[in-house]
N, C-alpha and C positions, 0 to 999 in steps of 0.2 A: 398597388402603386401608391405613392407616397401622396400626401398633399401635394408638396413641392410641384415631384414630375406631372401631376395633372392640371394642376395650376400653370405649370409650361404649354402642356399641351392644347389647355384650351383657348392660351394668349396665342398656340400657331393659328392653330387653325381659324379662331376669330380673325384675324389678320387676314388670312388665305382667302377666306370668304370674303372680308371686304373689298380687297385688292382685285380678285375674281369678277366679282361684280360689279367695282365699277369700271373694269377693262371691259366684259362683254358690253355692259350698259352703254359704254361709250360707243364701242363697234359697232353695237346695233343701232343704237339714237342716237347719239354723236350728244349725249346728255350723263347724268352719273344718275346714282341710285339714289331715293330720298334722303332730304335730311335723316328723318328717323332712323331710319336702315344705317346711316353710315354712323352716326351717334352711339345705336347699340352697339354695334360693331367694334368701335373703338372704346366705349365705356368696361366693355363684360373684357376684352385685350389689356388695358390698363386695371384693372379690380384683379383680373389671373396674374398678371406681373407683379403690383403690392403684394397677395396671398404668396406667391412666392417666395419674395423675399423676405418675408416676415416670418414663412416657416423653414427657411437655411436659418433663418437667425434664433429661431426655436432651436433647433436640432442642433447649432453652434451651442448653444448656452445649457442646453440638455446635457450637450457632451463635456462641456467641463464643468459641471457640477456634479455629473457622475467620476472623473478623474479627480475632482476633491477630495471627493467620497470616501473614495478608494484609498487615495495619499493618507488621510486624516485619520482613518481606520488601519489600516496599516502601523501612522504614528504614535497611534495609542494603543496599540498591540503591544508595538515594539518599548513604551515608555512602561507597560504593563511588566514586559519580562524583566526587564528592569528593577525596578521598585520589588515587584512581588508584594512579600506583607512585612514590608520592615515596619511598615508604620503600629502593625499590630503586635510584633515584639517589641517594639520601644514600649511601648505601655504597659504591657505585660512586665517585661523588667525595671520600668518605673516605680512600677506597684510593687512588685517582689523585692526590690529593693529596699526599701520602707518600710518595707514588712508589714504592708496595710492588705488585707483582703477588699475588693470592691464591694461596697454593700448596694443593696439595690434598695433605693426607696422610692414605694408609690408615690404617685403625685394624685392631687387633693380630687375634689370631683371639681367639674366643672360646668360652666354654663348660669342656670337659676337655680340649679340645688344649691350648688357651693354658696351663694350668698344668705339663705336662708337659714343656713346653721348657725 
């Protein structure tokens, strides 16, 4: 069972009890149930309501952030098939163009060697 549905559940039946109790209370005493008794009653009823709706609004926000997800990843699929590697042949026939081969040059050391040289 869900957060949510038992967070329902337990604002019913807090309720049920209270309502319960203080209708026999009354029938019997012609009085209600203590303060405290009716306070819990209604405190643990309203705490299961907030948890509630704070977890539909979890599972609201869950769910479209996984339907982003999904879109977003899809449009970078789909901008993927696209493209492909043009950008790697343009450079390739830039180069070849030119007629320059790429040279690879290391880079220096770094950190406290490189200044001590």
């Amino acid at each position: 069972m869900t957060l949510k549905w038992l967070a329902v559940v337990v604002a019913t039946v807090s309720m049920t009890l209270w309502a319960t109790g203080n209708v026999v209370t009354l029938a019997v005493n012609g009085g209600q149930l203590p303060l405290l008794v009716n306070l819990l009653a209604l405190i643990s009823a309203g705490t299961a309501v907030i948890l509630a709706v704070i977890a539909e609004l979890h599972e609201r926000l869950n769910n479209r952030l996984s339907a982003l997800t999904e879109f977003l990843v899809a449009r970078l699929n789909e901008i993927e098939t696209r493209t492909g590697d043009r950008n790697t042949g343009f450079v390739e026939g830039y180069l070849l163009s030119h007629g320059q081969d790429a040279t690879v040059v290391p880079f220096g050391r770094r950190g406290r060697g490189a200044a001590e040289r």
